[in-house]
C-alpha positions as CSV (number, residue, x, y, z in Angstrom):
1,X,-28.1,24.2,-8.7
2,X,-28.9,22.8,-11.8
3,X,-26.9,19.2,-12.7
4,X,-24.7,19.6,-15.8
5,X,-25.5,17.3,-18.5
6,X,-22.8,15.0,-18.8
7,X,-22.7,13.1,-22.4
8,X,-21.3,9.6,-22.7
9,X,-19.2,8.4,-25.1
10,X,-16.5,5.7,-25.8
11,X,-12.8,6.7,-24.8
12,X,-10.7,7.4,-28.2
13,X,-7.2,7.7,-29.2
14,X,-6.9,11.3,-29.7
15,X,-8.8,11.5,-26.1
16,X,-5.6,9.7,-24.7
17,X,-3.1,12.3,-23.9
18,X,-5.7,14.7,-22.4
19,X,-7.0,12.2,-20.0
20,X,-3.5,11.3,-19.3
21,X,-3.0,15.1,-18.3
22,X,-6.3,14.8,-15.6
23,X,-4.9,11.9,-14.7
24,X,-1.9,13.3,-13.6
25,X,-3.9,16.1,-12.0
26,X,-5.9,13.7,-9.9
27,X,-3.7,10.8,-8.8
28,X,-0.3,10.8,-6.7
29,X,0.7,7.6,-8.8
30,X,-1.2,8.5,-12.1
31,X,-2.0,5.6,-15.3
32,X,0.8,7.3,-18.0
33,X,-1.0,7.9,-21.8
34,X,0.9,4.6,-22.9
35,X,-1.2,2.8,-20.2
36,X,-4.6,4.4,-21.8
37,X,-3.5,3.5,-24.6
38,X,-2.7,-0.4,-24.0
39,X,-6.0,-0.1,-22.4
40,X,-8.5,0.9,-25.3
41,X,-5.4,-1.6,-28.0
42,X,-6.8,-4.5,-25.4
43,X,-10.6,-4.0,-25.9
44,X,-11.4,-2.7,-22.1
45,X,-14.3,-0.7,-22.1
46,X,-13.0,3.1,-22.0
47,X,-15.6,6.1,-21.2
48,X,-15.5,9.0,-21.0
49,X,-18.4,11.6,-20.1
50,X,-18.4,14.7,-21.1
51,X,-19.9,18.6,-20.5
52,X,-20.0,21.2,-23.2
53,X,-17.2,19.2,-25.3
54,X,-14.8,19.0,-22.0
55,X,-14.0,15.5,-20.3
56,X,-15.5,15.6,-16.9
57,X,-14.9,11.5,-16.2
58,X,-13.3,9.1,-17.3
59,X,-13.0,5.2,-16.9
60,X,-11.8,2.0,-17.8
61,X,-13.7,-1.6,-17.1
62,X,-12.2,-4.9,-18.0
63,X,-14.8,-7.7,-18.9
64,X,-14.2,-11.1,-18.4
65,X,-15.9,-14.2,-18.4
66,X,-18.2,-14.1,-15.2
67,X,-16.5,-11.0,-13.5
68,X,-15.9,-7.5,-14.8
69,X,-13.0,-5.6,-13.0
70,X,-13.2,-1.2,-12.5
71,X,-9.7,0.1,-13.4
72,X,-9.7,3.5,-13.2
73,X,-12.8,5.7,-12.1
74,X,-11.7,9.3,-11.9
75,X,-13.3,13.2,-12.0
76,X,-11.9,16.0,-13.0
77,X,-10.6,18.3,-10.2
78,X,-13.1,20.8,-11.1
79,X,-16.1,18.7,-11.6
80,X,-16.1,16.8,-8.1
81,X,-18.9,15.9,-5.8
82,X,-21.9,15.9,-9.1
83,X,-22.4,12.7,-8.6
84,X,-20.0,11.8,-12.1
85,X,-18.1,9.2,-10.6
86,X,-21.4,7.3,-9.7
87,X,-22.9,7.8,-12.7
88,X,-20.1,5.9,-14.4
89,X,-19.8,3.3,-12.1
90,X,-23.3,2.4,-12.7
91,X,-22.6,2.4,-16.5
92,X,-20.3,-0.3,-15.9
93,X,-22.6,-2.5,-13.8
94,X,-25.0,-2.4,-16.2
95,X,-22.4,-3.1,-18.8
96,X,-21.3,-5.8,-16.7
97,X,-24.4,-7.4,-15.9
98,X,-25.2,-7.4,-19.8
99,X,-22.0,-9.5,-20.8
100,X,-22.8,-12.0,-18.7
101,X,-20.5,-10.8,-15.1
102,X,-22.0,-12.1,-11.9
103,X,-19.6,-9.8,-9.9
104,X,-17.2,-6.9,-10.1
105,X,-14.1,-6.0,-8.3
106,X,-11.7,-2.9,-7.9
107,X,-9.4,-1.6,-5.3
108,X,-9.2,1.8,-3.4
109,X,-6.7,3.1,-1.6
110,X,-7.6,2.8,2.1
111,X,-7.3,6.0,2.9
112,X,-9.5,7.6,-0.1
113,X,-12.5,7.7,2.4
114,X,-14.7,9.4,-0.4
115,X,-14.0,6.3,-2.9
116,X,-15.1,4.1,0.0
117,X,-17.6,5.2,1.1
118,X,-19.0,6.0,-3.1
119,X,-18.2,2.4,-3.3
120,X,-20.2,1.1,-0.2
121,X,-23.5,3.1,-1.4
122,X,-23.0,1.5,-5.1
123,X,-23.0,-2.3,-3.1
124,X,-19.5,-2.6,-2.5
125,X,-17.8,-4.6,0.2
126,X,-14.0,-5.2,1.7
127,X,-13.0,-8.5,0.6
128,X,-9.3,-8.6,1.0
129,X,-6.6,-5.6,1.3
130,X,-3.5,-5.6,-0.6
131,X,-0.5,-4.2,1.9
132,X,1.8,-1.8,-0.1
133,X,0.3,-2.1,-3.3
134,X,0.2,1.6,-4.0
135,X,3.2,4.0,-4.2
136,X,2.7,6.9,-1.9
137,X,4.7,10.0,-0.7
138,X,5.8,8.1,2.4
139,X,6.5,4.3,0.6
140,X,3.9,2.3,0.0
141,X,-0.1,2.6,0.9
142,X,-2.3,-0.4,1.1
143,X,-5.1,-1.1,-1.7
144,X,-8.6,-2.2,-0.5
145,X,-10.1,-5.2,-2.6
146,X,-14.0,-4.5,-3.0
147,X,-16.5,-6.3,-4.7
148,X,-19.9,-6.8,-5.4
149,X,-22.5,-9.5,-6.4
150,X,-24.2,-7.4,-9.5
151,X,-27.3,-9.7,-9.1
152,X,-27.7,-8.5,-5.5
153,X,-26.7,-5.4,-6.6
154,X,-29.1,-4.8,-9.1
155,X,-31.9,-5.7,-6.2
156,X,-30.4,-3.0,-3.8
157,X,-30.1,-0.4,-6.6
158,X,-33.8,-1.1,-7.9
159,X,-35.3,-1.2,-4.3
């Protein structure tokens, strides 16, 4: 099966209340438009990627001096398991490692074994885990802290 070319291109305002629509598709406590929104107003890197016109992914990376930190990664239901999410997540290390950040964080819920285990072959590792920090049907779930040393990083992806 052929792979779908995906075309990249900044996150916009009129982009806002569609990928606040996926998002609410995709996650069971899902970023609102108004947190899009205060997203791209703050300068965080927003991508989307598309296919024929259509958001397939979607993204948001906050820079900061020395460390860059992955807010949202997320794939349309339809357009899963293409590799998208990986794609994107290596546009931000790049993007990272050009302003200047030595590492990069996120967190995962611990039971999204998929997102782990994306994150482990992208140079990932548990740092800390963050007890209740997500809302879940049954109370609260806890967050895995990952990050990675984009200098190593860059080594293991290269080799």
């Amino acid at each position: 099966m052929e792979m779908p070319q995906l075309i990249w291109r900044p996150m916009r305002a009129d982009d806002v209340e569609l990928v606040a629509a996926l998002e609410a598709s995709i996650h069971a406590a899902p970023w609102t438009a108004g947190n899009f929104r205060d997203s791209l107003a703050a300068g965080h890197s927003c991508m989307v990627g598309e296919i024929d016109g259509v958001i397939a992914v979607y993204g948001v990376l906050l820079l900061g001096p020395g460390e860059a930190q992955v807010l949202n990664v997320s794939v349309a239901p339809g357009q899963r398991r293409r590799g998208f999410a990986k794609a994107l997540l290596r546009r931000f290390i790049v993007q990272s490692e050009a302003h200047g950040a030595e590492q990069m964080f996120l967190e995962v819920r611990a039971s999204n074994a998929s997102a782990i285990a994306l994150y482990h072959a992208t140079g990932f590792h548990e740092v800390a885990r963050r007890r209740g920090y997500y809302p879940h049907r049954e109370g609260r779930e806890d967050a895995l802290v990952m990050r990675s040393a984009l200098a190593l990083h860059s080594r293991a992806v290269a080799g």
